[in-house]
C-alpha positions in Angstrom: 5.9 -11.8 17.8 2.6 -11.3 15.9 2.7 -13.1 12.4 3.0 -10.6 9.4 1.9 -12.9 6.9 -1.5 -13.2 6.3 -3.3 -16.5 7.6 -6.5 -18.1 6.5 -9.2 -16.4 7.7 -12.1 -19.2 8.8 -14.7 -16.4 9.6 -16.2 -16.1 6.1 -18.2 -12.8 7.8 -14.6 -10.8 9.2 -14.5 -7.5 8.3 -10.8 -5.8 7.3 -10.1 -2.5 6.5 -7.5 -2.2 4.0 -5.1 0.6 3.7 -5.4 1.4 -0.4 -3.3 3.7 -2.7 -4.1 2.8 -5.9 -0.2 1.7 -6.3 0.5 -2.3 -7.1 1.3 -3.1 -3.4 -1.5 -2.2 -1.8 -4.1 -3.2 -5.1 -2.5 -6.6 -4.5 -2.9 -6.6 -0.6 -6.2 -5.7 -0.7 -7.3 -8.5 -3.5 -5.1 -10.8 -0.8 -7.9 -9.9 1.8 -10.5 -10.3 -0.4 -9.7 -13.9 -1.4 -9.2 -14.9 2.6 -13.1 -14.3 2.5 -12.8 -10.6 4.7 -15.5 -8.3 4.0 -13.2 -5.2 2.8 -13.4 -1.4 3.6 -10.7 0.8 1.6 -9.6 3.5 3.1 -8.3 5.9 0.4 -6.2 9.0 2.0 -6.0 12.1 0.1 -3.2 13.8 2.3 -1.9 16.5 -0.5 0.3 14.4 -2.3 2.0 15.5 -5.6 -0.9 14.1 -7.9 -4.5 13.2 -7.8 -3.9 10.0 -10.0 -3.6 7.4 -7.3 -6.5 8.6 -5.6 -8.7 8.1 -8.9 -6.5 4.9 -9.4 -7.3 3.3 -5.7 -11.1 4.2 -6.5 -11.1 2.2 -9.9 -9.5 -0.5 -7.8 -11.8 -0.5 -5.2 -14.6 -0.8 -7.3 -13.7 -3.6 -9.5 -12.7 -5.8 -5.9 -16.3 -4.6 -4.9 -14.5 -3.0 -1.8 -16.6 -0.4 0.0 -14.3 2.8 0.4 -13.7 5.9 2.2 -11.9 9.0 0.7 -10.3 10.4 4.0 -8.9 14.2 3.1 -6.0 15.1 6.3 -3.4 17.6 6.1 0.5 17.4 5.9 1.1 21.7 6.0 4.8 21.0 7.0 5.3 19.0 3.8 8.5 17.4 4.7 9.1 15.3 1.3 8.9 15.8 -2.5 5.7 13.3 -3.0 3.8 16.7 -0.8 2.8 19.5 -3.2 5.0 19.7 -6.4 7.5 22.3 -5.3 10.2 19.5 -4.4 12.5 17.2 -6.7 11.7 14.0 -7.2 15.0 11.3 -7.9 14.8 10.3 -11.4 17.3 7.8 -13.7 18.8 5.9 -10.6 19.6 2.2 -11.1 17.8 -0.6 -8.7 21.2 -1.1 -7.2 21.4 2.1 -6.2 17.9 2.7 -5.2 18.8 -0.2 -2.3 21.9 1.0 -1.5 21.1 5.1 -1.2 19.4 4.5 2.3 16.3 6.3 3.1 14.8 8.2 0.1 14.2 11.8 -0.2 10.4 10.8 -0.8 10.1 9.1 2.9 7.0 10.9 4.2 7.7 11.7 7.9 5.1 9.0 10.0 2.5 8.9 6.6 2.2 5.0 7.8 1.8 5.9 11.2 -0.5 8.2 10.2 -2.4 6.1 8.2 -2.3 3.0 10.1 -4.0 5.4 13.2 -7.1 6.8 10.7 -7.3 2.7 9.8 -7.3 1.4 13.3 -10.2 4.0 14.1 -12.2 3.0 10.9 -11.8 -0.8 12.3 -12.6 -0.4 15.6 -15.7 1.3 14.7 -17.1 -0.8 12.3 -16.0 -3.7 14.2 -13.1 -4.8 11.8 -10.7 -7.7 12.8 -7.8 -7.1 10.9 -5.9 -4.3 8.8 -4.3 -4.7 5.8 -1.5 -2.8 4.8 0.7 -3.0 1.5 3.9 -2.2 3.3 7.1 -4.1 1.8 10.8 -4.3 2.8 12.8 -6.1 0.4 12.2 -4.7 -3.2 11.8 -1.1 -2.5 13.3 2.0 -1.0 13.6 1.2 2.5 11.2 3.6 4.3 11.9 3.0 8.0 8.1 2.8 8.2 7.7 -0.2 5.9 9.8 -2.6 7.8 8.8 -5.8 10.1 9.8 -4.4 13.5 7.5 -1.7 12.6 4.4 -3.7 11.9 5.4 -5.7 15.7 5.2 -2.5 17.0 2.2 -1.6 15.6 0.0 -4.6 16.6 1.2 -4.3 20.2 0.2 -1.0 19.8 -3.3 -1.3 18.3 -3.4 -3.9 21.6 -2.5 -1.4 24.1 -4.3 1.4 22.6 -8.0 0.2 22.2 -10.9 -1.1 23.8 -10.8 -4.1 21.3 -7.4 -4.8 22.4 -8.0 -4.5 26.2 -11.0 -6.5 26.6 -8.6 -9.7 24.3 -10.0 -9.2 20.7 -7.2 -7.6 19.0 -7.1 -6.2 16.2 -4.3 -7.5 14.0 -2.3 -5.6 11.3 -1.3 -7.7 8.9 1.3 -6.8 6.0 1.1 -10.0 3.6 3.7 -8.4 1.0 6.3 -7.7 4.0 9.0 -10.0 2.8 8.5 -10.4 -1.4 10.2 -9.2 -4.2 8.1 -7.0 -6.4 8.4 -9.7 -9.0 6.7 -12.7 -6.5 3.9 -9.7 -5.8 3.2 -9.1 -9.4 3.2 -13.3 -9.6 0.5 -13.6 -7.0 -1.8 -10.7 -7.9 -2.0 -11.9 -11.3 -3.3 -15.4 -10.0 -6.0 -13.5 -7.9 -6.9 -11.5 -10.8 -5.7 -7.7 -9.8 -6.7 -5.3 -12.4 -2.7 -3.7 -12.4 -4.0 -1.3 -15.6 -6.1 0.3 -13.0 -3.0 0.8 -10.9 -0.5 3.5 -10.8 2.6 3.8 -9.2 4.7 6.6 -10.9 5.5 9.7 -8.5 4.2 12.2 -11.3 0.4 12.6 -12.3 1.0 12.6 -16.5 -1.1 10.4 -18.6 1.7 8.0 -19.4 3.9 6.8 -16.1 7.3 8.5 -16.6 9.5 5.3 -16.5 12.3 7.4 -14.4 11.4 7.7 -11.1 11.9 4.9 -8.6 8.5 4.2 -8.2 8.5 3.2 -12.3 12.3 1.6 -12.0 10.9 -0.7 -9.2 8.0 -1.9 -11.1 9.5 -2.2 -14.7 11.7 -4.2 -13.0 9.5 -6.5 -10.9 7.2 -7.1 -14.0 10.1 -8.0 -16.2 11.5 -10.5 -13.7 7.7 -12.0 -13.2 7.7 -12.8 -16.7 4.7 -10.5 -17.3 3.9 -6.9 -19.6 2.6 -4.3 -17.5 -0.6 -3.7 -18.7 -0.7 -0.4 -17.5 1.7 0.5 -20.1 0.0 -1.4 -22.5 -3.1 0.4 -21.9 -1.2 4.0 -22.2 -0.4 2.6 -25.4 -3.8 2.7 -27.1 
């Protein structure tokens, strides 16, 4: 089974493309990468969600890792979940307990990670990448089916199968360093490498101020209080 937490990486000169979003998962993944000495490449997908604030967000974030990036536009026209467009309802006021409990959330995008972690296994291919980085987590969130362990083994056998890279024995590994931590052990370990979380954003609405009601803002209100920490985000909305 190929490890999902990330190890050491010895080749100071490996390159990694890093799935970004601008949210705190995948801010904190790719400052992971960065601090295992990987030359990062962010790929930032603009695929018609509800709001153009993450994208700006994952930008700012990017910039201050001193990631290179890409801004990749694709399409979802079938939309499929409330997160595409703004026409759908977003779930708002819901309790952690029940955010864990209510199975697989309305805001599931049908295959996004699938779709993403294609676009990203592409970019590293091509530019000779080693590894991908993906913010995916299983434990503190709302249990996308996409965003689980026996879907990241899947993946790396296929990125095997499916490339030359993989064919001729130098795989390229997808790694998903956050799979198994609370939100509150995430927000421990990018403050000790120095992730810039007032750059991030991770409410489901695009307003100047993060809403505080959907489960996006429940889940990290949450994880920051139990780390012990103020989200400076919300201290920065402040001002």
């Amino acid at each position: 089974m190929p490890p999902l937490r990330v190890m050491p990486n010895r080749n100071k000169k490996s390159r990694a493309v890093i799935l970004l979003s601008g949210g705190l998962d995948s801010s904190t993944t790719l400052f992971i990468a960065r601090s295992r000495g990987y030359i990062c490449r962010s790929l930032i997908l603009d695929y018609g969600q509800r709001h153009t604030r993450e994208i700006s967000s994952a930008v700012s974030v990017a910039r201050r890792a001193g990631s290179a990036y890409n801004i990749i536009k694709i399409a979802f026209p079938w939309n499929g979940s409330p997160l595409i467009g703004k026409a759908g309802k977003l779930p708002e006021g819901r309790t952690v307990g029940k955010i864990k409990k209510g199975g697989i959330p309305s805001t599931y995008v049908p295959a996004r990670n699938t779709v993403m972690l294609s676009y990203a296994l592409a970019a590293a291919e091509s530019i000779g990448a080693s590894a991908i980085f993906i913010g995916a987590n299983a434990l503190d969130y709302s249990g996308y089916p996409d965003c689980r362990p026996d879907y990241i083994d899947k993946f790396n056998e296929l990125a095997r199968l499916g490339t030359r890279a993989g064919r001729e024995a130098r795989p390229i590994r997808i790694y998903a360093p956050l799979i198994d931590l609370t939100k509150s052990r995430i927000i421990k370990k990018g403050l000790k490498l120095g992730v810039p979380y007032e750059l991030t954003w991770s409410c489901y609405k695009g307003a100047a101020r993060p809403c505080g009601m959907c489960d996006s803002c429940i889940l990290r209100e949450k994880g920051f209080e139990e780390a012990g920490a103020a989200d400076p985000l919300l201290e920065r909305a402040k001002r």
